[in-house]
Phi, psi and omega in degrees: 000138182252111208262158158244124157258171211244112179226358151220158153314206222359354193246347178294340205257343151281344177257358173290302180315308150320307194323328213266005179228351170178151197285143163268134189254150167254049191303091196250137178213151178258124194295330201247016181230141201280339171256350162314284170326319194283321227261279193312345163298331196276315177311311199298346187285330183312139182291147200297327169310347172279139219261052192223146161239126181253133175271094173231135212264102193288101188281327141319322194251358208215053181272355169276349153330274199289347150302310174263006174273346147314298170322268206299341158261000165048056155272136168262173185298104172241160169171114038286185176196113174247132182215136164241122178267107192222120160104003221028035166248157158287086178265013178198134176234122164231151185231168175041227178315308175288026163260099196238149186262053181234325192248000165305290203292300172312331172272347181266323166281335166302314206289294167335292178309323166309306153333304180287320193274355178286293192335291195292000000 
């Protein structure tokens, strides 16, 4: 798996802009937390082969970041925190413990397909 980290407002309004052609994952983690560390291990099982670009947001060095990816998703501030981003919407949010890649990875090919049949 290939991470972007995600470090300005501007790369939030780009990635919106893909979202509208294959789903985007939004990976926020704190570098100093054990279940953080456990999520992005669980994100990373998804196959390399998935029809997604992941995004990941270091929340110690960028939390005003992660403050307006709250804002802009009327979301609250979690972490870990995983958002797929389809459409430049948030259609799937999981935090913590509930971040498993089985349902990741399925929701993101769901998502995908949808993508593809708007296209077609």
């Amino acid at each position: 798996m290939t991470w972007t980290t995600l470090s300005t407002e501007g790369q939030l309004e780009e990635l919106k802009e893909i979202s509208t052609k294959q789903p985007v994952i939004l990976f926020k983690h704190s570098t100093r937390c054990s279940i953080s560390s456990m999520a992005k291990n669980r994100v990373e099982k998804i196959p390399n082969d998935t029809p997604a670009l992941f995004y990941y947001l270091d929340l110690l060095n960028f939390r005003g970041l992660s403050n307006k990816i709250a804002e802009e998703y009327s979301l609250p501030h979690e972490s870990p925190q995983v958002l797929l981003i389809v459409n430049g919407e948030c259609v799937y949010e999981e935090s913590h413990n509930g971040i498993n890649a089985q349902d990741m990875e399925s929701e993101i090919n769901d998502w995908q397909n949808k993508l593809s049949a708007k296209t077609n």
